[in-house]
TIKOL-467580 format. One line per field, with one value per residue (C-alpha): residue number from 1; residue in one letter; x, y, z. Coordinates in nm, 3 decimals. Layout:
! TIKOL-467580
resi = (NUM,...)
resn = (A,...)
xx = (X,...)
yy = (Y,...)
zz = (Z,...)
! end
This chain:
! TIKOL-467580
resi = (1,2,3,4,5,6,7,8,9,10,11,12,13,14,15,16,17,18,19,20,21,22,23,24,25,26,27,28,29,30,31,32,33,34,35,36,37,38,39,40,41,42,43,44,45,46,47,48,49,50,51,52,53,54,55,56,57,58,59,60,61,62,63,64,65,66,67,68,69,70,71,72,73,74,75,76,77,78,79,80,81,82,83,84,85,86,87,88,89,90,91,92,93,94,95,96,97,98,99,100,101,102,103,104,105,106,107,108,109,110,111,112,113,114,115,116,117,118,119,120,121,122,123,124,125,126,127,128,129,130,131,132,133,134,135,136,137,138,139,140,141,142,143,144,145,146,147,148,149,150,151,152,153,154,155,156,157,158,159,160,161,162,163,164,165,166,167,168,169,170,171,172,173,174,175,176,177,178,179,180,181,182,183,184,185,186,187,188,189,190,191,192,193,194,195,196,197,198,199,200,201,202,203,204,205,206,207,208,209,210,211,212,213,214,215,216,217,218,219,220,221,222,223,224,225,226,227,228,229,230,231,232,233,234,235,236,237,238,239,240,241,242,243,244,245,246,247,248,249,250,251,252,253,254,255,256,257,258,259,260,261,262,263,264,265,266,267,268,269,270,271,272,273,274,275,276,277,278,279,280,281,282,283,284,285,286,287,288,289,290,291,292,293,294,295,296,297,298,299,300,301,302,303,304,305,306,307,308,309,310,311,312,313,314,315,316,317,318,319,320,321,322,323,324,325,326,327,328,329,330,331,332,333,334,335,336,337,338,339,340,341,342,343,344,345,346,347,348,349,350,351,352,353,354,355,356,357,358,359,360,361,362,363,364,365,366,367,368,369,370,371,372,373,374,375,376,377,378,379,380,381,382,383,384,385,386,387,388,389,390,391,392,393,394,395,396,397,398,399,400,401,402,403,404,405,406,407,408,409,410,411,412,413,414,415,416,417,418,419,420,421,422,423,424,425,426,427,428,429,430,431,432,433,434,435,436,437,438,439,440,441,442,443,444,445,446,447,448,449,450,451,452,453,454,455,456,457,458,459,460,461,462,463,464,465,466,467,468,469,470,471)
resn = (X,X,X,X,X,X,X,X,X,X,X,X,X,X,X,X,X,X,X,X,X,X,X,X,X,X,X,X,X,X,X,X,X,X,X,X,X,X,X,X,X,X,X,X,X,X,X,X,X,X,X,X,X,X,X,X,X,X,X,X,X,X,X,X,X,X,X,X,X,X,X,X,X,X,X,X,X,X,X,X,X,X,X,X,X,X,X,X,X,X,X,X,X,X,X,X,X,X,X,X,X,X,X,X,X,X,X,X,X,X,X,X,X,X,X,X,X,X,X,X,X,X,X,X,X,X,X,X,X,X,X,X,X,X,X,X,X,X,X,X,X,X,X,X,X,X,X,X,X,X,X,X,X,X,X,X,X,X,X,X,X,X,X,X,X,X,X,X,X,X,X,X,X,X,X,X,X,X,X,X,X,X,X,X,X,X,X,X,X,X,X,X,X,X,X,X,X,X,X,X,X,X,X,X,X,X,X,X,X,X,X,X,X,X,X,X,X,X,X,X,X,X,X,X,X,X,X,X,X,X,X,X,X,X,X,X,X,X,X,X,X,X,X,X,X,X,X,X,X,X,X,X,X,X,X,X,X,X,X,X,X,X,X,X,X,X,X,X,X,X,X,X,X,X,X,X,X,X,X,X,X,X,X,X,X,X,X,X,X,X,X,X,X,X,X,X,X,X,X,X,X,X,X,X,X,X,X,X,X,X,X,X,X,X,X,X,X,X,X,X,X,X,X,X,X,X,X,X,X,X,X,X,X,X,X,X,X,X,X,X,X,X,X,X,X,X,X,X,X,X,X,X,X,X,X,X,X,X,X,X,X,X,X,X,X,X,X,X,X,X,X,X,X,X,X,X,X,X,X,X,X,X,X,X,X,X,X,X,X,X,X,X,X,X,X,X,X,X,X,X,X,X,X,X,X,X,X,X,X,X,X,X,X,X,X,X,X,X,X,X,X,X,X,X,X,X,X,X,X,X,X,X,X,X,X,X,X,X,X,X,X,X,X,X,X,X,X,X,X,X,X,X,X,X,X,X,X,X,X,X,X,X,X,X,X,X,X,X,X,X,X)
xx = (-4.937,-5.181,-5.339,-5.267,-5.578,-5.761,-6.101,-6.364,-6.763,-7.008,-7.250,-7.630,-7.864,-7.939,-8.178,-8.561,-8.523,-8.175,-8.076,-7.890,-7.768,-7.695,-7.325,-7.094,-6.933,-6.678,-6.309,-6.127,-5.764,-5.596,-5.424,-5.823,-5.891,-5.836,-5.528,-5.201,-4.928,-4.716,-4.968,-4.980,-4.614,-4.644,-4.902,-4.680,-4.428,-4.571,-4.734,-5.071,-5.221,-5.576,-5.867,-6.066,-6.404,-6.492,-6.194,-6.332,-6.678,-6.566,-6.286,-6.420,-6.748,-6.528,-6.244,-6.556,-6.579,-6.900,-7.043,-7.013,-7.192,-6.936,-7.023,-6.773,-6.693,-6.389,-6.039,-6.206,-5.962,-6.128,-5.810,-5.738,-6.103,-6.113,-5.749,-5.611,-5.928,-5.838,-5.455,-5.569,-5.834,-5.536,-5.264,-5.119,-5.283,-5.064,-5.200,-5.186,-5.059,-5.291,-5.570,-5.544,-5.752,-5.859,-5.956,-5.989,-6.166,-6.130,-6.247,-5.886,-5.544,-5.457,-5.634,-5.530,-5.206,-5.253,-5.453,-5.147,-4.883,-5.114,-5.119,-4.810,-4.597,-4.875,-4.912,-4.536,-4.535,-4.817,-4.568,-4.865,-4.760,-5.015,-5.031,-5.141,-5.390,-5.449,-5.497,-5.216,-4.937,-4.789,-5.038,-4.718,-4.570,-4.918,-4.998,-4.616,-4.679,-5.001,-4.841,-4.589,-4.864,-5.004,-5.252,-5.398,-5.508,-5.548,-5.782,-5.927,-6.257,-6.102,-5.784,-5.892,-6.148,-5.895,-5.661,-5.972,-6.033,-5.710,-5.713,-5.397,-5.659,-5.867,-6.135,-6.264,-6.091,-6.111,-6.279,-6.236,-6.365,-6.357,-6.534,-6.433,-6.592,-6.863,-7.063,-6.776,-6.742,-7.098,-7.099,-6.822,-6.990,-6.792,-7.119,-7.104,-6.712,-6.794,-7.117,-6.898,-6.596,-6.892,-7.077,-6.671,-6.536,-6.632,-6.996,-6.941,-6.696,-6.681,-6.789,-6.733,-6.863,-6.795,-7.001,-7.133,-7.452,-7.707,-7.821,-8.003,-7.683,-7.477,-7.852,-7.879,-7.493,-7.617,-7.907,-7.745,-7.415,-7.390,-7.556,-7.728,-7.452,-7.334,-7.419,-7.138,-7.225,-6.931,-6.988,-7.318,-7.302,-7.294,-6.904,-6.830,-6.615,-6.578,-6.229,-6.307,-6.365,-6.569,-6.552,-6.676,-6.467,-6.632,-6.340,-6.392,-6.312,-5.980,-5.847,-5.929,-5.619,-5.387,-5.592,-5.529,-5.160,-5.128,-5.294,-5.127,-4.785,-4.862,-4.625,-4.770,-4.908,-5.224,-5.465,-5.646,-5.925,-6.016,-6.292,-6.059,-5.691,-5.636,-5.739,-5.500,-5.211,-5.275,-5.303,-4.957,-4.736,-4.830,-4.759,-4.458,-4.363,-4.465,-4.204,-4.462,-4.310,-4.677,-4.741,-5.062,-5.242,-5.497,-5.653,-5.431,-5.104,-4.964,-4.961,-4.576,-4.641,-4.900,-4.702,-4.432,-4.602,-4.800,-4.525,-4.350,-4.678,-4.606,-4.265,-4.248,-4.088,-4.384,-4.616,-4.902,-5.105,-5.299,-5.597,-5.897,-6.177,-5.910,-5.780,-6.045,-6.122,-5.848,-5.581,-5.455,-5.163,-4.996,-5.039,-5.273,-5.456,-5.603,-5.835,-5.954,-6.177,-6.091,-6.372,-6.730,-6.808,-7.151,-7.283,-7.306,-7.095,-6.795,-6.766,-6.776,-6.469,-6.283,-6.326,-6.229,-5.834,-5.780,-5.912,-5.830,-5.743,-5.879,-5.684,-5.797,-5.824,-5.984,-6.207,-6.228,-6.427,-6.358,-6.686,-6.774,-7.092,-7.277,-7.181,-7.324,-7.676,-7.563,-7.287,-7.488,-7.735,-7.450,-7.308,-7.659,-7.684,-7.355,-7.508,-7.259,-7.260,-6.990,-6.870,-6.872,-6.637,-6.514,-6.136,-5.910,-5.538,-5.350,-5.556,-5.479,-5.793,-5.714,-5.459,-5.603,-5.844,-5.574,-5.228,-5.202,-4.821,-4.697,-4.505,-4.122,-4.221,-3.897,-3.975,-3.869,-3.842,-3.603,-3.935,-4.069,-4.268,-4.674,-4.801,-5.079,-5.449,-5.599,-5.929,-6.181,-6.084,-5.784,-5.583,-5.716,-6.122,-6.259,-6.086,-6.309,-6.394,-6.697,-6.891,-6.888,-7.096,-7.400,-7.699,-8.073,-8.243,-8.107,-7.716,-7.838,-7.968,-7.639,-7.442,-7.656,-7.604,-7.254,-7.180,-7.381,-7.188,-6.836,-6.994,-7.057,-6.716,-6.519,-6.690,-6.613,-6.249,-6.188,-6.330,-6.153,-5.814,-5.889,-5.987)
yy = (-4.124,-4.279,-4.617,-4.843,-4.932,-5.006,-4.912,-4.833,-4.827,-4.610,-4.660,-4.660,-4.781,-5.153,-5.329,-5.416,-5.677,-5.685,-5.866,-5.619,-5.641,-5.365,-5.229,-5.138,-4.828,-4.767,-4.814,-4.514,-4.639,-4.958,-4.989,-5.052,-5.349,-5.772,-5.685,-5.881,-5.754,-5.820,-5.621,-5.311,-5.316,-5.302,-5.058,-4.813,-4.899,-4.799,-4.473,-4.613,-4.470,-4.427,-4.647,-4.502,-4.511,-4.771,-4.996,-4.851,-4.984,-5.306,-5.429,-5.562,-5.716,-5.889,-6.007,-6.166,-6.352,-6.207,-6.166,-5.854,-5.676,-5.356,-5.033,-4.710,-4.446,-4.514,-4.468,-4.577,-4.797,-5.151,-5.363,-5.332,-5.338,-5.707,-5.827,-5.724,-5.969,-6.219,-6.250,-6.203,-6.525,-6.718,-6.667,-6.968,-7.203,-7.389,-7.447,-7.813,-7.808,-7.679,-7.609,-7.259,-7.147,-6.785,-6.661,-6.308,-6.337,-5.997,-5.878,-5.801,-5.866,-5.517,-5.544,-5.877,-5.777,-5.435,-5.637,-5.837,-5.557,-5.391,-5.664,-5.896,-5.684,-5.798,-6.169,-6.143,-6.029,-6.307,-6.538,-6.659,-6.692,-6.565,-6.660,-6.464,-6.611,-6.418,-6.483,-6.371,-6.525,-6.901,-7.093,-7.372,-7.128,-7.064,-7.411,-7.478,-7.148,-7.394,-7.703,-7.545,-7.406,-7.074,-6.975,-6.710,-6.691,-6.352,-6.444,-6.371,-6.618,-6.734,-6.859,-6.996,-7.191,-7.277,-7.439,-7.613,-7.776,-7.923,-8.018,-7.753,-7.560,-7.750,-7.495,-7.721,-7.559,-7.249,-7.076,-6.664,-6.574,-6.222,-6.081,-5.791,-5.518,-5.815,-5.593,-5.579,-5.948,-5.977,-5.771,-5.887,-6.214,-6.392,-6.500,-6.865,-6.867,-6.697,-6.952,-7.214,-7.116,-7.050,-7.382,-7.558,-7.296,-7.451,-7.413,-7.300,-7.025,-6.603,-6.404,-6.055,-5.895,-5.543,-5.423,-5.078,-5.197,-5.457,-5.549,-5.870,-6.064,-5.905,-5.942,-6.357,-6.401,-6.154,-6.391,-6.723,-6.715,-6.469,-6.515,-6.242,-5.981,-5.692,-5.384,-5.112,-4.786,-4.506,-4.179,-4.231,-3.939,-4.164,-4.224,-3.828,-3.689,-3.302,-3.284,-3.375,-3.108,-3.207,-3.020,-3.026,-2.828,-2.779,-2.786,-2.679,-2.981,-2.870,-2.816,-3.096,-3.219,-2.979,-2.901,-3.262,-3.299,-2.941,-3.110,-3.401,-3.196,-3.063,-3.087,-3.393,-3.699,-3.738,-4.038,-4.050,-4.254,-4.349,-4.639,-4.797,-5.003,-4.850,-4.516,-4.518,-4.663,-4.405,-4.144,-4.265,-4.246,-3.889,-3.760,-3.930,-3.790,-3.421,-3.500,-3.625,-3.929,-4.124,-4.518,-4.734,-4.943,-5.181,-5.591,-5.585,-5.602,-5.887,-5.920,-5.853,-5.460,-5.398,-5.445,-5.243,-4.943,-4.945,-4.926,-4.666,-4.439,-4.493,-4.420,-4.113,-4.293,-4.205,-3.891,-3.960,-4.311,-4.321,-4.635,-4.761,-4.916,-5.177,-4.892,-4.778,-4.992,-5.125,-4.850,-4.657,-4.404,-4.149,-3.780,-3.878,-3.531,-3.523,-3.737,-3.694,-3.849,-3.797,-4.042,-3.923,-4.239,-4.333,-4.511,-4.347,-4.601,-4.554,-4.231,-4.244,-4.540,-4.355,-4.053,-4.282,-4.241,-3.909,-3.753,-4.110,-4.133,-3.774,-3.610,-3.344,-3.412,-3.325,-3.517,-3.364,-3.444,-3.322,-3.273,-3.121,-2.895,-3.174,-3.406,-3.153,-3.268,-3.656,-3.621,-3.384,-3.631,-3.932,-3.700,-3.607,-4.044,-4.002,-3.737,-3.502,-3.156,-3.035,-2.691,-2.630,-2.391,-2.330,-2.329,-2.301,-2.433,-2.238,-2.040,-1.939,-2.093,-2.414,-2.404,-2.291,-2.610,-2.846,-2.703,-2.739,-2.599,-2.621,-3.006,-2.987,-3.150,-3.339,-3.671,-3.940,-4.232,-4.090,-4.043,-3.745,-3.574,-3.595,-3.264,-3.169,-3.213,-2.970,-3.072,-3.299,-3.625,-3.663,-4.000,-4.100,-4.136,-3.862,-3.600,-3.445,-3.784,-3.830,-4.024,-3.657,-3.486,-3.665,-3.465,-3.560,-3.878,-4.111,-4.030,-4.006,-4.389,-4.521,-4.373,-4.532,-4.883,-4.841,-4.763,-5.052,-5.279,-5.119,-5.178,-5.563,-5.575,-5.447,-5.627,-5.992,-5.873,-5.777,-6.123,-6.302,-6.142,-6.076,-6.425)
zz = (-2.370,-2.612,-2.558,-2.837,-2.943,-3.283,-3.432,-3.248,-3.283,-3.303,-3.042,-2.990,-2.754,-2.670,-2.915,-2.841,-2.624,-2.535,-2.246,-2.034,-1.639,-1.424,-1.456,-1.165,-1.138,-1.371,-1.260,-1.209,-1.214,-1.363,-0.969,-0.858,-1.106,-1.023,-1.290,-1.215,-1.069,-1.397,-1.598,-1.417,-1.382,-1.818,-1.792,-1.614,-1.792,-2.149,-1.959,-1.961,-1.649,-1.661,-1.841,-2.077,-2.055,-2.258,-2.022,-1.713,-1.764,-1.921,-1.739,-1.413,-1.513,-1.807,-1.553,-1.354,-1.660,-1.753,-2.104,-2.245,-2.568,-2.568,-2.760,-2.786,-3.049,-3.252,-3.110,-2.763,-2.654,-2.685,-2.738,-2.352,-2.281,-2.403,-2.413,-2.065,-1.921,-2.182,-2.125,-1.684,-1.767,-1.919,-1.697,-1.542,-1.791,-2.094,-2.439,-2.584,-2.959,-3.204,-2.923,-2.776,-2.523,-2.607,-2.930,-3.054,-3.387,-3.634,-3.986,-4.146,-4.180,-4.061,-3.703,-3.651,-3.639,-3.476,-3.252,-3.153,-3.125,-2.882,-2.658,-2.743,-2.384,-2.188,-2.313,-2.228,-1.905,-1.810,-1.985,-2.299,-2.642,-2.852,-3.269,-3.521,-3.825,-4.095,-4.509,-4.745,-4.527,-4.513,-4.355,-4.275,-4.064,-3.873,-3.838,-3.704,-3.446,-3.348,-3.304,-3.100,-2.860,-2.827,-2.587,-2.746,-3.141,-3.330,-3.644,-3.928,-4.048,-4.362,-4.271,-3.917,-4.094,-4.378,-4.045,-3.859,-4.196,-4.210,-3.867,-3.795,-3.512,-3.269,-3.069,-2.800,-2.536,-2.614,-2.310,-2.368,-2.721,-2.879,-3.163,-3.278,-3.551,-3.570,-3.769,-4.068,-4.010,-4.122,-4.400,-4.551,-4.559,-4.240,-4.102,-4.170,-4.052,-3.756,-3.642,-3.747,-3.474,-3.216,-3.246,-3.185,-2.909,-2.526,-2.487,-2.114,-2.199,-2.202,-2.454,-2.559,-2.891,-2.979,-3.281,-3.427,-3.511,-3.405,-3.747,-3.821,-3.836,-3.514,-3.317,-3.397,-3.263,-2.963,-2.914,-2.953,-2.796,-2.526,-2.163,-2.002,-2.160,-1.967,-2.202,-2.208,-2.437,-2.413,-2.594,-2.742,-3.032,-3.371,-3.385,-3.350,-3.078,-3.007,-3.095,-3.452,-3.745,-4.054,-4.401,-4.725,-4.987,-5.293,-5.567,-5.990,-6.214,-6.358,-6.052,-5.842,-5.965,-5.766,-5.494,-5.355,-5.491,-5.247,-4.971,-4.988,-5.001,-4.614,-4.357,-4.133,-4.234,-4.423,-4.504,-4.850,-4.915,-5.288,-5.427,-5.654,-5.609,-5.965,-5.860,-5.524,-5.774,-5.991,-5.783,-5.551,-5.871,-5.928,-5.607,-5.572,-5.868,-5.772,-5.490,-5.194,-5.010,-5.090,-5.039,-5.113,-4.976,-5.093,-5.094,-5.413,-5.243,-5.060,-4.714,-4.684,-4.866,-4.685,-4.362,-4.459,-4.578,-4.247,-4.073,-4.307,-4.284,-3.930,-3.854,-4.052,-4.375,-4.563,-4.448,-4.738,-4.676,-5.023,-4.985,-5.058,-4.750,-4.661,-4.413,-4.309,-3.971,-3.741,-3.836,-3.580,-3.619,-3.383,-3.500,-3.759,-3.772,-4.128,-4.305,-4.692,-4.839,-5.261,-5.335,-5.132,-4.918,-4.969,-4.684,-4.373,-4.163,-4.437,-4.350,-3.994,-4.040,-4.277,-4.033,-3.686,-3.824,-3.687,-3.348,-3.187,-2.798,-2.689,-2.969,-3.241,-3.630,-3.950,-4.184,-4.559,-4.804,-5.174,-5.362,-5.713,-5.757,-5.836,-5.570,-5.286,-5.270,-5.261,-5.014,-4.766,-4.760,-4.685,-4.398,-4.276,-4.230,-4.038,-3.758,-3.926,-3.945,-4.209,-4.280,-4.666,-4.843,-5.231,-5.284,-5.526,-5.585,-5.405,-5.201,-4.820,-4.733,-4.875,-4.646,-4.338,-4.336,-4.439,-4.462,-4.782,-4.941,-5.339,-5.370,-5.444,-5.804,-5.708,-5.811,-5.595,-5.806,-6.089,-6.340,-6.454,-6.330,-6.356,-6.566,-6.445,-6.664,-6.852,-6.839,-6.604,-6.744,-6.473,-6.443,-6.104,-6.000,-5.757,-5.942,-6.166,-6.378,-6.605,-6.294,-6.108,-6.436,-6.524,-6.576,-6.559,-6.418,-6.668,-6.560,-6.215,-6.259,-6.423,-6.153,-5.908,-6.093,-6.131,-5.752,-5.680,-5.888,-5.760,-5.398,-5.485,-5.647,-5.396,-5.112,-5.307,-5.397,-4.984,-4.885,-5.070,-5.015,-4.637,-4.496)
! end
């Protein structure tokens, strides 16, 4: 049975400098951990048998309340790694109102709350009641689930800072604190939020940071609030796992179009990535129009969509998940084999994210990436960042090898919503971007430069437009 766990990280070695300690052996069983009684008895229960790697190695320096820099590959398991020592740490102990005494801090609304699923059976088997905080919800209701008393807070920067402010949160005895995907927190500009919770948490307490990289930012909260860190690297191949197939297919402008509405039409679910929330709109009404049971997801929805297409993607209620980065760390899905990207990422870590959906838990998957001619150079480059080896191949609409790579099938062309249907384009200008818009034909150095420009802008754009809606 699969762990449930959320995003992972892609791992490297320790930075210049680094304090590191010598780690123990890795456990080999849950049964051979300081784990309580009532949390192995869950364990079983759920079929969780074995630690993973990145658990084995963490688990018993963190449950000897050790600090611990942890770095695995995505899909590695690190909810347990963290949250069984957390929940063990707090056992016996009651929270005061508003002043909980373990915090697990987190970059989005999505993994806050996947965060808390994974671990709300063992908080209740150890008897803790654990809050969630998180922007786009009522902030009354979380600052009534504090004043009743929870031990342990799920967060997200903005809105615990928003509660702190208005004196809903106190953090002074808050002894276990967790930062997770510290590296997103950063660059999403959760820096200040983050220093701010560390400077009021208990200055004698644990702390455990899990990050993909130690850029400038991640390095001064390594530096500052951890003590002599145990270091624990798991799978050290750039975010890439064996199980995991890459490919590029390189697809003509008029028919970009249909070769995605055919992919998206495959039996099993599917994950999308576009760069726009008018794109992913776009491109949701069309296929649910061709007949493909399609949802989106994006910072444009409220909190209470988002949530429900989740779990609708999830259950089987929906089998296309169309979105933009929002879903791109701290989803994790059961039988998620297929990943597209209909919009090239074009950083590096993106793509390695995006890709971190499928292949999770020891499992296989596929990554695509849709490209025109003149996308190849640009994109092999990106993927070459990544540590990625792709296979490229041409297809066409309709083709058995489009559906060899991705099991693509013809759509019903059923619509779902009573509308008609979507015709298809006739030319490159489609409705949606990443299929075959202007932005994917610019010739020379001068349409080169505005393209450049113009993803920089987007980039800016969309990283103000997720911090504001994520906090």
């Amino acid at each position: 049975m699969k762990h449930p766990d959320d995003v992972g990280i892609a791992p490297g070695g320790p930075a210049e400098g680094e304090a590191t300690t010598p780690v123990r052996p890795p456990a080999v069983s849950f049964a051979g951990l300081e784990l309580p009684v009532e949390v192995l008895r869950t364990l079983s229960g759920l079929g969780v048998r074995e630690p993973f790697p990145i658990q084995a190695a963490t688990l018993p320096d963190a449950l000897r309340g050790r600090d611990v820099l942890g770095r695995g590959r995505t899909g590695s398991g690190k909810t347990l790694a963290f949250g069984l020592p957390l929940l063990t740490r707090t056992a016996g102990r009651r929270a005061e109102p508003k002043q909980p005494l373990a915090l697990i801090l987190v970059p989005t609304r999505e993994l806050a709350q996947q965060v808390t699923q994974a671990l709300a059976p063992y908080a209740e088997a150890l008897r803790l009641r654990m809050a969630t905080v998180v922007g786009g919800m009522s902030i009354g209701r979380q600052a009534a689930a504090l004043r009743q008393g929870a031990e342990v807070v799920v967060a997200t920067p903005g809105r615990l800072h928003d509660l702190v402010g208005r004196n809903a949160c106190r953090l002074g005895r808050v002894r276990i604190t967790v930062l997770d995907e510290a590296d997103q927190m950063c660059g999403l500009g959760f820096l200040p939020q983050v220093v701010e919770v560390l400077d009021q948490v208990h200055p004698g307490g644990q702390r455990m940071l899990f990050s993909a990289t130690l850029d400038r930012d991640v390095d001064q909260l390594v530096r500052r609030y951890l003590h002599d860190p145990v270091v624990h690297s798991v799978d050290p191949s750039a975010g890439t796992v064996a199980a995991m197939e890459h490919h590029v297919l390189v697809v003509h402008g008029p028919d970009r179009y249909a070769v995605i509405t055919e992919i998206a039409a495959r039996d099993g679910r599917v994950l999308l990535f576009l760069d726009t929330k008018h794109a992913v709109d776009q491109l949701t009404r069309h296929l649910r129009a061709s007949g493909v049971h399609a949802g989106a997801l994006h910072s444009g929805k409220s909190q209470p969509q988002r949530t429900r297409t989740l779990a609708q993607f999830r259950n089987g209620g929906l089998t296309v998940l169309v979105a933009t980065d929002v879903a791109a760390r701290g989803l994790h899905v059961d039988g998620l084999d297929l990943v597209v990207n209909v919009d090239p990422p074009t950083d590096p870590k993106d793509y390695v994210h995006r890709a971190g959906r499928t292949a999770r838990a020891g499992e296989s998957g596929s990554v695509v990436t849709l490209v025109s001619a003149g996308q190849r150079r640009e994109t092999s480059r990106m993927m070459a960042g990544a540590g990625i080896e792709a296979t490229v191949t041409k297809v066409r609409s309709g083709e058995a090898e489009l559906s060899r790579i991705t099991g693509a099938r013809a759509p019903s062309g059923s619509p779902l919503d009573g509308g008609p249907a979507v015709p298809r384009p006739k030319n490159t200008n489609a409705p949606f971007r990443g299929l075959g818009t202007s932005k994917d034909t610019s010739r020379g150095a001068g349409g080169k430069s505005r393209k450049a420009g113009e993803a920089r802008k987007l980039a800016e754009a969309r990283k103000a437009a997720f911090v504001r809606r994520n906090g």
